[in-house]
C-alpha positions in Angstrom: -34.4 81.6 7.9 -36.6 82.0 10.9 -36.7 85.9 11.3 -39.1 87.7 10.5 -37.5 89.6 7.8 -37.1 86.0 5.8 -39.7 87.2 3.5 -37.7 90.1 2.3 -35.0 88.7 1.9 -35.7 85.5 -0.3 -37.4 88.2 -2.5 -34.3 90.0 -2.5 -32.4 86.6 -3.8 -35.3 85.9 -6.1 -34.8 89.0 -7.7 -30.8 88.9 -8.0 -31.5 85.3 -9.6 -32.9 87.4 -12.7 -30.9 90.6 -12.2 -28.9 91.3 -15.7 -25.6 92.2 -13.4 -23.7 88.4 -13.4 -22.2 89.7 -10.5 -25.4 89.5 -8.5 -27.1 86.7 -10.1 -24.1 84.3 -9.4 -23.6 86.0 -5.8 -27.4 85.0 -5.0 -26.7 81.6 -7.1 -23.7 80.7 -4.8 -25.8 81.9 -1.5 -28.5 78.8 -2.9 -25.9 76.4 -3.5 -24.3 76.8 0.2 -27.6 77.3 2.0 -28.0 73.5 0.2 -25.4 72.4 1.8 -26.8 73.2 5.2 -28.5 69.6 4.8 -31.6 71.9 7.5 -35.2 70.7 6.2 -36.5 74.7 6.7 -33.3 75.8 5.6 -33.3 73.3 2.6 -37.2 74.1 1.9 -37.2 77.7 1.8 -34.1 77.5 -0.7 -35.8 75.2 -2.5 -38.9 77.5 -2.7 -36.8 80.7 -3.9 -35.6 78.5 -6.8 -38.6 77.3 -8.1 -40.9 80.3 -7.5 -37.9 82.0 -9.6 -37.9 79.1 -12.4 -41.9 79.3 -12.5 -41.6 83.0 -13.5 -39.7 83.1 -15.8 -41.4 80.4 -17.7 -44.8 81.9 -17.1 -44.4 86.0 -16.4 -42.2 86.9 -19.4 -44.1 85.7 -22.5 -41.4 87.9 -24.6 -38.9 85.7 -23.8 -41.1 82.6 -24.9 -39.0 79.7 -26.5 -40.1 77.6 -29.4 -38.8 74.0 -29.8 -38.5 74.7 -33.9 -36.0 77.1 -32.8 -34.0 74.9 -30.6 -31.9 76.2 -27.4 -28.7 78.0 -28.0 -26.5 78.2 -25.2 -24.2 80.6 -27.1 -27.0 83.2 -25.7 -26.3 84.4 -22.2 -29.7 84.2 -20.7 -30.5 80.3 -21.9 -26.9 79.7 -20.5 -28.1 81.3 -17.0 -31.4 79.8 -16.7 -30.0 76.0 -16.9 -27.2 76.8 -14.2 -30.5 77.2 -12.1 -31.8 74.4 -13.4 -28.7 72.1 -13.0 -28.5 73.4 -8.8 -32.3 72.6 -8.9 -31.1 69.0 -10.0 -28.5 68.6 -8.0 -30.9 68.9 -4.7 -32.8 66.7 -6.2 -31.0 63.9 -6.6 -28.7 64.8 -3.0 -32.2 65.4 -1.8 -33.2 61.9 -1.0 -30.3 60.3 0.8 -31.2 62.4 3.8 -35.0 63.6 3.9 -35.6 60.3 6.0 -34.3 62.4 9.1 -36.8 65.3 8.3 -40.3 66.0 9.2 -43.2 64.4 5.9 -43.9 67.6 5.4 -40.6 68.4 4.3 -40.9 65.5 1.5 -44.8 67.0 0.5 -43.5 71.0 0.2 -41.0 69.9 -2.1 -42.8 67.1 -3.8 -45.7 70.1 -4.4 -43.1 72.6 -5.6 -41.6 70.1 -8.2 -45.3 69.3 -9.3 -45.9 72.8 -9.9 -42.6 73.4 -11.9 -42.3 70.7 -14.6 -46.4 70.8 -15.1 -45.7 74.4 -16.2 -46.7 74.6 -19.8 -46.9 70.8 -20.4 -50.1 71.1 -21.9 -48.4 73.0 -24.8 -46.2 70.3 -25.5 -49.5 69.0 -27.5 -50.4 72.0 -29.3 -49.0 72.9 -33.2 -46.7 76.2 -31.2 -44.8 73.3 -28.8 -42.9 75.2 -26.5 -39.7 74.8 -24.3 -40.9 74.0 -21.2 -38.8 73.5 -17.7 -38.8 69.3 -17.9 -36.9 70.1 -21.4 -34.2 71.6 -19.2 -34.2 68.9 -16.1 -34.0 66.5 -19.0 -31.3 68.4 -20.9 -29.3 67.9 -17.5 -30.4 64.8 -16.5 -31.8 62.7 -19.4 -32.3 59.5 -17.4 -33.9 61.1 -15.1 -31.5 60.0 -11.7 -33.7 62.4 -9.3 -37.1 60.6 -10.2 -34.8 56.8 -9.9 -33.6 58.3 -6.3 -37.1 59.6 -5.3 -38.4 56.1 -6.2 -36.0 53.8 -4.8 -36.6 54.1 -0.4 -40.0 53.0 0.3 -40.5 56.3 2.5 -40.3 58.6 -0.3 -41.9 56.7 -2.9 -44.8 56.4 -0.8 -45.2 59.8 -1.4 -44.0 60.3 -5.0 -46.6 58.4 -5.7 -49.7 59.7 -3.8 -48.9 63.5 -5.6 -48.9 61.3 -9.3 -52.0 60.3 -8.2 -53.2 63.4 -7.1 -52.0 65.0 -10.5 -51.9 62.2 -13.0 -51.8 64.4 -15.8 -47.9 63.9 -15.2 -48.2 60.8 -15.6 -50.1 61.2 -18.7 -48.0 63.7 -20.9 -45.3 61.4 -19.8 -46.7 58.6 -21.6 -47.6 60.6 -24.5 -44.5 62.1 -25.5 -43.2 58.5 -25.2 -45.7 57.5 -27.7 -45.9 60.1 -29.9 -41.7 59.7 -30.3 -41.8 56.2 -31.4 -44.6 57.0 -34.0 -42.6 59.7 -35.6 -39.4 58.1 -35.3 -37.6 57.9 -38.7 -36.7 54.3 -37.4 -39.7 51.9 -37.7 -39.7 51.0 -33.5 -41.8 47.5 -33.8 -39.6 45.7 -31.0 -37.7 46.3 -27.6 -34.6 45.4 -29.6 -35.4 47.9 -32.3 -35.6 50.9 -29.5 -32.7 49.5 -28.0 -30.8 49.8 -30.8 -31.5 53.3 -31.5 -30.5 54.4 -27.7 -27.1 52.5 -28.4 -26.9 54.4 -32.2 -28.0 57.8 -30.9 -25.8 60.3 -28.2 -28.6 61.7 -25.9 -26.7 64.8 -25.5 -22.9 66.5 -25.9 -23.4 69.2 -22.6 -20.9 70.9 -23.9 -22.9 71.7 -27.4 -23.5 75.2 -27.6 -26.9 74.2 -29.2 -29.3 71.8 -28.8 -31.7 71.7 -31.8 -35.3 70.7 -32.0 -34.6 67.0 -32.7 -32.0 67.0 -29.2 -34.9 68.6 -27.4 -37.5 65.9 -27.9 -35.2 63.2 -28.0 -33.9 63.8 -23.9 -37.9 65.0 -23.4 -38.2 61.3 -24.7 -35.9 59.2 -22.4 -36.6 61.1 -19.4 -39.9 60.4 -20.2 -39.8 57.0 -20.5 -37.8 56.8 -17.3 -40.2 58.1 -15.1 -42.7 55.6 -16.5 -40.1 52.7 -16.6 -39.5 53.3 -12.9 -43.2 53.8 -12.2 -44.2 50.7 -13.9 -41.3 49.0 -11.3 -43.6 49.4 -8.8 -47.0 48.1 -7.7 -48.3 51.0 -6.3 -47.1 52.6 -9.7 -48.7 49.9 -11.4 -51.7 51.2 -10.1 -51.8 54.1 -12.0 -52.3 52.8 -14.9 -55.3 52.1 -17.4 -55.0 55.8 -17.4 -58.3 57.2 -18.8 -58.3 59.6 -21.4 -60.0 60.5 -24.5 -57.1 59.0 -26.9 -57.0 56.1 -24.5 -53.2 56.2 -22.9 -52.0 53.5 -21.1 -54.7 50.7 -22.2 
């Protein structure tokens, strides 16, 4: 990872990630996974970077291949099957991730805290528009609805020290967090006037069968719903989360 040829080669893997040959997109998905395991901070970084830049393109670089909530996610199509085996390594780090960044330099915990920023505030701002869009936190909640990573990132005070200075420093998260929590309960079928009342509906409703081979519009924003109101559940846990909060804005969140 030191050499000077490092550039070319994370290209190189970049590229396989998105190669239509299986054969070289799991080959270069494998060589992620173990390089993972390495449990090295540059090692572990650089990987990390590779996966993400790759993940950020093909939610921002291939407009073609745009995909609509109304239409759901089909796993029955090989390319939507591909792209959340990427997503579910990307998870994986990320909740491993915090049991051993203590032992690494902080500016381990900032690269990877800035290339998590950058991915799942890709296209959140669509998420408000009347063409809502599958972004990349539709996927990380897809795999991990409760949103463990963001629970693990939280829980040592090392790390949450700096979880919490990059939501400050891009509380727009923080924001269309609290919004699609919002704007779930007020369309809700199920009239949500009580903590009982949302209870029940978690204990009525299945977040989500993995093995489905689609998830349809309502499955989408219903896990875009809990992981949402899991990372402000664990934020509010906190007082330097609480701190967060009135958030201003022109509709008035948090207030």
């Amino acid at each position: 990872m030191a050499c000077d040829q490092w550039e070319h080669l994370r290209a190189g893997l970049t590229s396989a990630l998105a190669d239509p040959d299986q054969y070289l997109e799991e080959k270069s998905l494998l060589f992620h996974a173990k390089m993972f395991s390495a449990k090295s901070h540059t090692i572990s970084k650089e990987v990390y970077t590779s996966l993400v830049d790759y993940l950020c393109t093909e939610f921002t670089a291939r407009k073609s291949k745009t995909m609509y909530l109304k239409d759901g996610l089909d796993l029955g199509n090989l390319s939507n099957k591909r792209l959340l085996r990427k997503f579910r390594l990307l998870n994986e780090f990320q909740i491993e991730v915090s049991s051993y960044w203590v032992r690494f330099p902080e500016s381990f915990v900032e690269d990877i805290l800035e290339k998590t920023v950058k991915l799942i505030g890709i296209n959140s701002s669509s998420l408000l528009s009347s063409m809502e869009i599958v972004c990349p936190i539709h996927c990380i909640a897809l795999l991990d609805p409760k949103a463990r990573w963001f629970k693990k990132w939280m829980h040592g005070h090392y790390s949450r020290t700096f979880v919490l200075k990059a939501l400050t420093a891009n509380l727009g998260l923080v924001e269309n967090a609290l919004r699609q929590c919002m704007e779930f309960i007020a369309k809700s079928d199920t009239q949500l006037d009580s903590v009982s009342s949302l209870t029940e509906t978690f204990d009525k409703q299945k977040i989500v069968d993995m093995h489905s081979p689609m998830y349809f519009e309502k499955d989408l924003r219903f896990v875009h719903f809990v992981h949402s109101l899991s990372l402000i559940g664990r934020i509010l846990m906190y007082a330097g989360g609480r701190k967060l909060f009135p958030i201003n804005s022109k509709e008035g969140l948090g207030r």
